[in-house]
C-alpha angles and dihedrals in degrees: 000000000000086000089047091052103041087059085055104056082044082056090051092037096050137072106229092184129102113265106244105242092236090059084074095065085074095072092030096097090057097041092042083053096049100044081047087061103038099053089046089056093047081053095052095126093055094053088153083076088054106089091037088050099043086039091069086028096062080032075055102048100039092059084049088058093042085048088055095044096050089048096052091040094055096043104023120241120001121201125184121186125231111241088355095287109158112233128294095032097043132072103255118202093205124180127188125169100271094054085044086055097054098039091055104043078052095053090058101045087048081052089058103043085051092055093041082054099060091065099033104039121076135225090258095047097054083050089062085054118259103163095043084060099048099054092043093055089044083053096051081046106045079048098051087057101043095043117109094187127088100213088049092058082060086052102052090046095068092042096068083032078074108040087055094057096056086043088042096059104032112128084042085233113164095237079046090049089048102047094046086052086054091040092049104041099049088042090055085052088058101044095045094057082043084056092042099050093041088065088047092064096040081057091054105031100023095217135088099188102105093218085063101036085059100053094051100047087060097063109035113104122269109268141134097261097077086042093052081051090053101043081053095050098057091036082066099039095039083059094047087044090054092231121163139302085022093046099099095093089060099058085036093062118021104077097051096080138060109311084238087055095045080058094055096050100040097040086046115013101068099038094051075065086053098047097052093046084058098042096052110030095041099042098029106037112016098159094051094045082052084051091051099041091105089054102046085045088058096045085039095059095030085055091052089049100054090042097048092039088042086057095050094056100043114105087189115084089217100043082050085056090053095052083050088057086059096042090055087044089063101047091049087059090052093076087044088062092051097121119242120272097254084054095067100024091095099055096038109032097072078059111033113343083192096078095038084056099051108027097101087050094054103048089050090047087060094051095054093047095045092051096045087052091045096052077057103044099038095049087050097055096048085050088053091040082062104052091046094050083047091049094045107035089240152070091205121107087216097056096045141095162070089088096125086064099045089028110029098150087059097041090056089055091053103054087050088064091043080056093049102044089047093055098242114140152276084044139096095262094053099076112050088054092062079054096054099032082052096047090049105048089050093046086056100251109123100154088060089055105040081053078060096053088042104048079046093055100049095049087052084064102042087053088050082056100048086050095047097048105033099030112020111039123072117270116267106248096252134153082044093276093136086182124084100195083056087048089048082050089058099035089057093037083044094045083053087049131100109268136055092316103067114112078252080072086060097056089070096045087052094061102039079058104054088065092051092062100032087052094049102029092040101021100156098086091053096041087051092054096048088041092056085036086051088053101047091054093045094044089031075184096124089034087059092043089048100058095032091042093248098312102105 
């Protein structure tokens, strides 16, 4: 009888049905990424193949993601269960938009960073395993945003956790070895209270599957338990964001590897923080994130402020782009302070009930579009940052210079991304900002917004310095060459040369780039996607059919 009825609730608990073929496309990203790596390790004594077998892989994986987008895009969220266990028991692998945007934004900028390797890493370095590495911390990051488990999160964060301390400390330098120590030991900080705080709410909701969580969280009476889960919660992405006041490990550690890795870890790392604070405090636990919207205002702007005012004071043109990447942190959590529609309803619908509607969604809208422009524009300036510091022998301001006049193709794509990462038009950041400065002000938060406009503004200024310094006045004389025209003779044998600074370094930029200016010049197609992406996480309604099959 027990046996009998143990085989009864499998039967209820299992999905006896074939998996459509085209569910498969959902894990594909992470599998494509492990089979990638492990290949490349069993090949670890031809590393010569290395760079011509990751470069179709990441071609690979980045049509899979496009694959996925346009799916999701087309029908709306997609789940598929993991050994045919029916949710909540089983693992669920669930995509909305906004995931398939950020999977697949992640996939291109990973594409970029593996060309730009083939001409800055070196063969010792790809013994070390480089590439292995690459396509293990892309898996924990294409997993971190497919998953629809909570606990699993946790999981693939410590997956490309992983894969970024092998890239961190790759050359075993000793400032490698110190920022990775930084690096290590605050992110183990932040995982473990992730961790901590995961088995606190399977305590309370006895569930990990998202799609559960959030439907029971819904419905549970108002009381201090599920607040005390979301304060937690930003308390561990914020730390992962690098948000203030938890941001001093960033500056402290990514300027220590490989400049290809700095763009990894600048253009991915942080916004997988962002993505889970969205993710979690906006699906799971609206009315507590509504609680917590002053807060995250004033860490939002704070954040701006030290990253705008820490790039202004930066002589290194690498320890300036890390300040950038804060600065970007914190206008990405402006649209998440935005308070909720039935906040602000009673002061605006006698007006216009149309704002008061939308003006979450707005302001969410903006921060995905912000941080999907800023993966792009951040890995493309690190990249760059690369290829100057190559070119010049050197990543001080002090020490750089003269490179519009011998590279002025590359200088000119420079200064497009110093347009883009200050928020000037026509370009991709420019946008977004309109979006958020928008939200705030009708939400009745212009001091939030005027802290935009002025973070904006002084990084303005901090990019007019970097060009001015590194690109438009003439080079120091250093190295004791006194001539510029023999200086102009090494800089073009040195750009033909192998390294960064080879015209390969260039083809990544290119198409970094091209978003930059599709997404700023044409940005309807973009704003349509974040704006269907802002709606899915707010009415979490076709997330929730997707994984329980429309009962819910």
């Amino acid at each position: 009888m027990a046996i009998g009825s143990i085989e009864v609730l499998k039967a209820e608990a299992m999905v006896k049905g074939a998996v459509a073929a085209s569910d498969y496309l959902i894990v594909l990203p992470v599998v494509t990424c492990f089979i990638f790596g492990a290949g490349l390790l069993m090949l670890r004594k031809r590393i010569d193949w290395h760079p011509w077998l990751a470069i179709p892989g990441f071609v690979l994986l980045f049509g899979i993601d496009v694959a996925l987008l346009l799916k999701v895009a087309g029908e709306g969220p997609q789940t598929m269960m993991m050994s045919g266990w029916k949710p909540p028991f089983g693992i669920a692998f669930t995509v909305d938009l906004m995931g398939a945007l950020f999977v697949t934004v992640a996939g291109f900028v990973a594409l970029a960073c593996a060309i730009y390797a083939v001409a800055s890493i070196s063969a010792t370095e790809r013994r070390y395993g480089f590439y292995p590495f690459l396509f293990l911390m892309m898996g924990g990051v294409s997993g971190a945003f497919l998953t629809g488990d909570i606990f699993n999160l946790y999981v693939w964060f410590e997956v490309l956790l992983i894969g970024s301390f092998g890239l961190l400390i790759l050359g075993s330098e000793h400032e490698q070895l110190d920022g990775a120590t930084k690096y290590c030991m605050l992110n183990l900080v932040g995982t473990t209270l992730f961790l901590i705080t995961t088995g606190y709410l399977y305590g309370i909701f006895g569930t990990l599957n998202m799609a559960d969580i959030a439907a029971k969280a819904a419905a549970m009476p108002d009381d201090g338990a599920v607040y005390t889960l979301a304060v937690l919660y930003l308390v561990a992405f914020s730390l992962k964001a690098a948000a203030f006041p938890l941001n001093s490990w960033l500056p402290a550690s990514y300027h220590t590897p490989r400049f290809v890795v700095s763009a990894l870890f600048a253009g991915l790392l942080t916004k997988v923080g962002v993505y889970a604070m969205i993710r979690v405090l906006l699906m799971l636990f609206p009315p507590e994130r509504a609680g917590l919207a002053p807060v995250i205002a004033w860490i939002a702007g704070l954040t701006m402020l030290v990253g705008a005012l820490g790039a202004l004071a930066q002589t290194d043109l690498r320890r300036l782009l890390n300040y950038v990447v804060i600065a970007g942190i914190g206008t990405i959590l402006a649209g998440l302070a935005v308070p909720s529609m039935t906040a602000v309803s009673g002061a605006l619908s006698a007006v216009d009930p149309a704002p008061a509607a939308g003006v979450l969604q707005t302001g969410l809208s903006g921060s995905i579009y912000y941080a999907l422009h800023s993966i792009v524009v951040m890995t493309g300036l690190y990249l760059a940052a690369g290829t100057a510091a190559f070119l010049a022998g050197s990543s001080s301001l002090a020490e750089m210079g003269g490179l519009w006049r011998r590279h002025p193709l590359f200088a000119a794509l420079v200064l497009v991304l110093l347009f883009a990462v200050s928020g000037l038009p026509p370009f991709s950041g420019f946008w977004p900002k309109v979006a958020l400065v928008r939200a705030t002000i009708t939400a009745d938060m212009p001091w939030l917004a005027g802290t935009i406009l002025v973070s904006g503004f002084l990084l303005t200024v901090a990019s007019a310095r970097v060009f001015a310094l590194a690109f438009w006045r003439p080079l120091p004389s250093i190295q004791g060459v006194a001539s510029e025209s023999e200086v102009a003779r090494i800089e073009a044998e040195t750009f033909r040369a192998p390294g960064p600074g080879r015209a390969l370094s260039l083809v990544p930029m290119l198409g970094l780039i091209s978003f930059v200016i599709a997404a700023g010049v044409w940005p309807e197609w973009l704003a349509q996607l974040t704006d269907g992406a802002a709606a899915g996480v707010i009415d979490p309604a076709a997330y929730l059919s997707s994984v329980f099959g429309g009962g819910s």
